[in-house]
GULUMBA-45237 format. One line per 2 residues: number of its first residue (from 1); their letters; for each residue x, y, z of N, C-alpha, C. Coordinates in nm, 3 decimals. Example, Ala and Ser with C-alpha at 12.3 -4.5 7.8 and 13.67 -1.06 7.14 Angstrom:
<atoms>
1 = as = 1.319,-0.569,0.780,1.230,-0.450,0.780,1.320,-0.330,0.780 | 1.285,-0.225,0.708,1.367,-0.106,0.714,1.290,0.003,0.787
</atoms>
This chain:
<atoms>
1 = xx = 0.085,-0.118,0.000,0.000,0.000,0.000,0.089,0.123,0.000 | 0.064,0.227,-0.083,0.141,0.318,-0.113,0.131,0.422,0.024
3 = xx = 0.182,0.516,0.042,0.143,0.648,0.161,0.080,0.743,0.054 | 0.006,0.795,0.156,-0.069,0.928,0.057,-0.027,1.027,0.120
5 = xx = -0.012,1.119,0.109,0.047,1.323,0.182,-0.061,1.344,0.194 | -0.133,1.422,0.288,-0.231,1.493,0.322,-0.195,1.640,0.262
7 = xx = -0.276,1.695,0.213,-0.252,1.815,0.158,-0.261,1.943,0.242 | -0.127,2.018,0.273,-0.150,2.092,0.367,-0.240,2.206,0.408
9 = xx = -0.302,2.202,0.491,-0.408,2.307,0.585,-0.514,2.227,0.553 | -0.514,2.087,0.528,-0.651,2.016,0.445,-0.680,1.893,0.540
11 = xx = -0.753,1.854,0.621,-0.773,1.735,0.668,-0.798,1.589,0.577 | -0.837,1.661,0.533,-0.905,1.547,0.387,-0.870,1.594,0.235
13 = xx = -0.880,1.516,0.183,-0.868,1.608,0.020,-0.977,1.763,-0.037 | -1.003,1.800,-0.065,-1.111,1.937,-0.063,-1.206,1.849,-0.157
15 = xx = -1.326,1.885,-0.126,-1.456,1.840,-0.177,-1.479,1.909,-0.239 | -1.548,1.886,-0.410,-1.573,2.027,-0.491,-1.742,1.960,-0.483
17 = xx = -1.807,2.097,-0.459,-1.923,2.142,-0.382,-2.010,2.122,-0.553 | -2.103,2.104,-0.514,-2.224,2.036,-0.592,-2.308,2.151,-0.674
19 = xx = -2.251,2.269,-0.592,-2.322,2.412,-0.656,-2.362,2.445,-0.801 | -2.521,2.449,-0.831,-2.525,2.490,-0.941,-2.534,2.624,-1.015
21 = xx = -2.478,2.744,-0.868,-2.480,2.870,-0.851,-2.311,2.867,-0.976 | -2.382,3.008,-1.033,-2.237,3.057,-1.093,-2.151,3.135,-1.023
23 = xx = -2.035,3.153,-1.001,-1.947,3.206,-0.903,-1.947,3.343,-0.897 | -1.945,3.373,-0.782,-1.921,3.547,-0.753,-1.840,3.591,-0.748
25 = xx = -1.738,3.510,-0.732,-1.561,3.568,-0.747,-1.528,3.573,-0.898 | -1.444,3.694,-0.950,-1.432,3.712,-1.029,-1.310,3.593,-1.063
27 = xx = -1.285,3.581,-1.196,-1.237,3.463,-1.275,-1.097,3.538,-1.306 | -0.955,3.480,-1.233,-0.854,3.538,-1.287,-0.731,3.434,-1.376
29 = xx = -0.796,3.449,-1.502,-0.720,3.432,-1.614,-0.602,3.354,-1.616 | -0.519,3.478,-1.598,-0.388,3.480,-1.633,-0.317,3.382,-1.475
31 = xx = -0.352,3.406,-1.382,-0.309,3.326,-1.222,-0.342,3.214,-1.285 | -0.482,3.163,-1.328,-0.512,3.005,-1.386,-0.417,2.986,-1.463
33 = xx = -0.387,3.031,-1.596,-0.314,2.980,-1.673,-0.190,2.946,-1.644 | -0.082,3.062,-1.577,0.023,3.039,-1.506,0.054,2.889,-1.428
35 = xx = -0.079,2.919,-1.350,-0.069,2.765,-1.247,-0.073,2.601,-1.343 | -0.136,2.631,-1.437,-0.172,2.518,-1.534,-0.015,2.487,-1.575
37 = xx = 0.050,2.629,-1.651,0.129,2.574,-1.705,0.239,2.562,-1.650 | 0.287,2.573,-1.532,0.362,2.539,-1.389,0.341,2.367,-1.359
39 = xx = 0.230,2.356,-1.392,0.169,2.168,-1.361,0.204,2.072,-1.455 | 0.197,2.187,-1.565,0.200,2.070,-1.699,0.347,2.026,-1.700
41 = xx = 0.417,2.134,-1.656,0.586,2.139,-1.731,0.646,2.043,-1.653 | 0.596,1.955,-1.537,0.666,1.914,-1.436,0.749,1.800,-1.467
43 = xx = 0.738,1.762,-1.588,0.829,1.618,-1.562,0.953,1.679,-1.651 | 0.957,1.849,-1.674,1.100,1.911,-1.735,1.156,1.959,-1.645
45 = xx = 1.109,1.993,-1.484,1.188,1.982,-1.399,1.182,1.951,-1.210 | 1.232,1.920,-1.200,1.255,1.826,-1.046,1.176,1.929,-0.946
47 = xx = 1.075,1.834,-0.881,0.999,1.921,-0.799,1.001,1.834,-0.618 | 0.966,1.951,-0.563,0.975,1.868,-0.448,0.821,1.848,-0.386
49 = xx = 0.768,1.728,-0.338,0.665,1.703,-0.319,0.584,1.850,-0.221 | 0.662,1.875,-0.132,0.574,2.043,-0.100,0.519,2.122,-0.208
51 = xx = 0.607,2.115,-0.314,0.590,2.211,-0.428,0.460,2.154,-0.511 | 0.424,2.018,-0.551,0.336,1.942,-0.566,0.222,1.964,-0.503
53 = xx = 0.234,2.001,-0.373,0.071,2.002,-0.243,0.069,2.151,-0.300 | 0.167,2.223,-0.311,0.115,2.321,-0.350,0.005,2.353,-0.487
55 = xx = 0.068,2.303,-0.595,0.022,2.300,-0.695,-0.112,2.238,-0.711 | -0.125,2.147,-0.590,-0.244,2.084,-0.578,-0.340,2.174,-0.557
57 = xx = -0.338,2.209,-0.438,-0.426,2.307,-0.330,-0.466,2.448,-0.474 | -0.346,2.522,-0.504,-0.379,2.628,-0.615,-0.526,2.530,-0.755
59 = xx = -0.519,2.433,-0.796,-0.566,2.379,-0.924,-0.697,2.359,-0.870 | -0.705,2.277,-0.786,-0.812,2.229,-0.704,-0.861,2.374,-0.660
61 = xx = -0.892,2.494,-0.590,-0.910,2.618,-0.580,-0.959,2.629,-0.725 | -0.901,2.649,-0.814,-0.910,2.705,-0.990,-1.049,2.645,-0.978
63 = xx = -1.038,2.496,-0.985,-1.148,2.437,-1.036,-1.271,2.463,-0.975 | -1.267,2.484,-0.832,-1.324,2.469,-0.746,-1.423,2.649,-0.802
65 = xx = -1.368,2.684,-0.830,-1.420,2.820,-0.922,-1.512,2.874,-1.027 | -1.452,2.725,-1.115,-1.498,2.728,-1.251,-1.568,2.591,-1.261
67 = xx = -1.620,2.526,-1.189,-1.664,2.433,-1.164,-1.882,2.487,-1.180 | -1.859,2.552,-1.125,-2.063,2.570,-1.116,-2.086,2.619,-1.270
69 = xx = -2.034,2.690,-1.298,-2.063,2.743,-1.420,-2.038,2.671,-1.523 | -1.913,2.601,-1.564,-1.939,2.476,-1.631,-2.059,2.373,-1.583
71 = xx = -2.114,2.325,-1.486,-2.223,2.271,-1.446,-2.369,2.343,-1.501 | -2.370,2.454,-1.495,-2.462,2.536,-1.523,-2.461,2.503,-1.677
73 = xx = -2.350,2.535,-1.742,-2.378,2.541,-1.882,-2.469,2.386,-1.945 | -2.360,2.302,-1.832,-2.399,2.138,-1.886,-2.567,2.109,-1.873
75 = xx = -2.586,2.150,-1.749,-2.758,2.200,-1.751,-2.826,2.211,-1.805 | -2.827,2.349,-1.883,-2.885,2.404,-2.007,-2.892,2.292,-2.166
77 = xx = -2.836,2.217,-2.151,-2.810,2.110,-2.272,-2.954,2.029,-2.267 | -2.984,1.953,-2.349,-3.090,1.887,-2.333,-3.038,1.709,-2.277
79 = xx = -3.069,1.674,-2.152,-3.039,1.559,-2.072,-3.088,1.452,-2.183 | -3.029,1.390,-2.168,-2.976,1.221,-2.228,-2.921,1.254,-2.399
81 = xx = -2.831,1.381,-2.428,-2.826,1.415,-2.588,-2.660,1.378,-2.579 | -2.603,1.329,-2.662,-2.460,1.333,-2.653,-2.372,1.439,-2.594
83 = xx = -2.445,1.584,-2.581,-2.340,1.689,-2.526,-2.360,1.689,-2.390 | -2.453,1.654,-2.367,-2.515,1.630,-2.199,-2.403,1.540,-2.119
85 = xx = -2.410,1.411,-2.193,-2.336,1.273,-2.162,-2.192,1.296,-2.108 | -2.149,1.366,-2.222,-2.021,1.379,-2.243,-1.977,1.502,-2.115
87 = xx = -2.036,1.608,-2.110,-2.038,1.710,-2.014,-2.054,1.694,-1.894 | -2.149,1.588,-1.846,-2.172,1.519,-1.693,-2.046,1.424,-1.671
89 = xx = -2.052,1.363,-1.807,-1.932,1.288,-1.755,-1.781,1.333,-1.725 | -1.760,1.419,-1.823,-1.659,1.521,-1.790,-1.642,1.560,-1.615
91 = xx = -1.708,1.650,-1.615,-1.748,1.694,-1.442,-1.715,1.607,-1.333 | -1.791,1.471,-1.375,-1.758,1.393,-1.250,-1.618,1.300,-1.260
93 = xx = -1.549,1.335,-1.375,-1.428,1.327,-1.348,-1.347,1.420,-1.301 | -1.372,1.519,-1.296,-1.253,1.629,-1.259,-1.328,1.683,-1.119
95 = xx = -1.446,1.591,-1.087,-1.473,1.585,-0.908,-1.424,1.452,-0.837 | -1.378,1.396,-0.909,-1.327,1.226,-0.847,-1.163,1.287,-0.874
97 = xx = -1.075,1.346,-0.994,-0.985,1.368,-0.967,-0.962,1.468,-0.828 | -1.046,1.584,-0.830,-1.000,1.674,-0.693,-0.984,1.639,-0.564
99 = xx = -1.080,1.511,-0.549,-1.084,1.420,-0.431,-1.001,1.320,-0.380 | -0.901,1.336,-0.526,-0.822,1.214,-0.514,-0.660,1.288,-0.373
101 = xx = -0.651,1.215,-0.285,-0.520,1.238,-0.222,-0.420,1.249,-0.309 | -0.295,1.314,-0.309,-0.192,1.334,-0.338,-0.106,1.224,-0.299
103 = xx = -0.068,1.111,-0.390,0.068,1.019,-0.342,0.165,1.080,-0.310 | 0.251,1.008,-0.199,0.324,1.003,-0.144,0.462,0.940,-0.242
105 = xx = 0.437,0.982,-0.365,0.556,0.894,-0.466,0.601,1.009,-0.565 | 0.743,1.037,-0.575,0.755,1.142,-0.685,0.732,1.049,-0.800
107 = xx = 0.651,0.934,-0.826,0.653,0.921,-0.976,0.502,0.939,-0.986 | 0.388,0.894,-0.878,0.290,0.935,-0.910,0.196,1.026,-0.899
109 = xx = 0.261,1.121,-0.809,0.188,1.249,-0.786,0.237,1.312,-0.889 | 0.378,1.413,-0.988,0.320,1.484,-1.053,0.162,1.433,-1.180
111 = xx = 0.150,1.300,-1.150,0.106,1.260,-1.280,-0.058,1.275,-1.208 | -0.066,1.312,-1.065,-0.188,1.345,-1.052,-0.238,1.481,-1.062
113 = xx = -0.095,1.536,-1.065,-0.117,1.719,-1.058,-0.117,1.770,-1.177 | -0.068,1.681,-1.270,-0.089,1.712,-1.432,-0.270,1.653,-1.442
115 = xx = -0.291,1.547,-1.433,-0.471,1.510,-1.423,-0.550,1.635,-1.394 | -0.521,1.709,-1.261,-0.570,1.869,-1.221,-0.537,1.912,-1.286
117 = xx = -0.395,1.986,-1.359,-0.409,2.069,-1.450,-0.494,2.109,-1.597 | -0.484,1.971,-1.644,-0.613,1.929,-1.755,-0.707,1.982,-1.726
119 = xx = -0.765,1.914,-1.619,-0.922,1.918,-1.578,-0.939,2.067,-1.581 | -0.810,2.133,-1.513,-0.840,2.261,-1.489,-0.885,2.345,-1.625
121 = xx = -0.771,2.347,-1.715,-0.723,2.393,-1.867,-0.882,2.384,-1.932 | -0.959,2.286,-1.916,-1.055,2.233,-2.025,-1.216,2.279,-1.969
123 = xx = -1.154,2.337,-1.796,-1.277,2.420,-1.718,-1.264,2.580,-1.743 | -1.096,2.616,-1.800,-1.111,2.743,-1.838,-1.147,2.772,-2.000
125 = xx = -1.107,2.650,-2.052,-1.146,2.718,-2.214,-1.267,2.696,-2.234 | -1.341,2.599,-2.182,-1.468,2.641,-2.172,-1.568,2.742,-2.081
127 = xx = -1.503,2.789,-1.990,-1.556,2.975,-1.930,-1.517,3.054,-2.002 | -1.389,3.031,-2.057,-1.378,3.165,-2.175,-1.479,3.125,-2.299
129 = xx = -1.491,3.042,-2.341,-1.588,2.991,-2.480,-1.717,3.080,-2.443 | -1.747,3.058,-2.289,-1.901,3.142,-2.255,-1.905,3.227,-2.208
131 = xx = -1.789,3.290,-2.222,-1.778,3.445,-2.215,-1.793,3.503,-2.320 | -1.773,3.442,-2.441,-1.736,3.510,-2.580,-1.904,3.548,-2.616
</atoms>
């Protein structure tokens, strides 16, 4: 059985909340993107697992953001149509990834903090898509 890191200031992994409210905090861009592409780059250079919880805690936050409003949009779709399917299913992957603990392994945690970064990347180009 592997060890898992608890993610710091976190008792548990963070729960992304079921809200089908759109967010009141304003949406900052450029901090998301930064953090994404800080996640993605990781296997070009040596990180130390703190640096990892970090990256965690920031993505998980992102999502945790852009999360209702992608829900909202998926909503609006007509239920049981292929964009529906695909959109629910989406979601409840990138709520099973946020939940997931952080290993305790430098080979498999960045590869969970890259999973967040995705999830994240594909929750902002679609808030920017419905912004346009």
């Amino acid at each position: 059985m592997t060890d898992r890191l608890p993610v710091r200031g976190a008792e548990a992994p963070l729960a992304i909340h079921e809200s089908r409210a759109t967010p009141t905090v304003p949406i900052d861009v450029e901090t998301m993107r930064r953090t994404i592409d800080r996640a993605l780059a990781l296997r070009s250079t040596p990180l130390e697992l703190e640096e990892l919880e970090d990256l965690t805690l920031l993505l998980r936050g992102h999502i945790n953001l852009l999360l209702p409003s992608a829900q909202a949009a998926t909503d609006k779709l007509w239920p049981g149509s292929i964009e529906w399917c695909c959109g629910m299913g989406r979601l409840s992957t990138v709520r099973f990834h946020c939940e997931q603990t952080i290993e305790a392994s430098m080979l498999t945690a960045p590869v969970q903090v890259s999973r967040l970064a995705h999830d994240c990347q594909w929750l902002l180009e679609g808030h920017l898509a419905r912004q346009k």
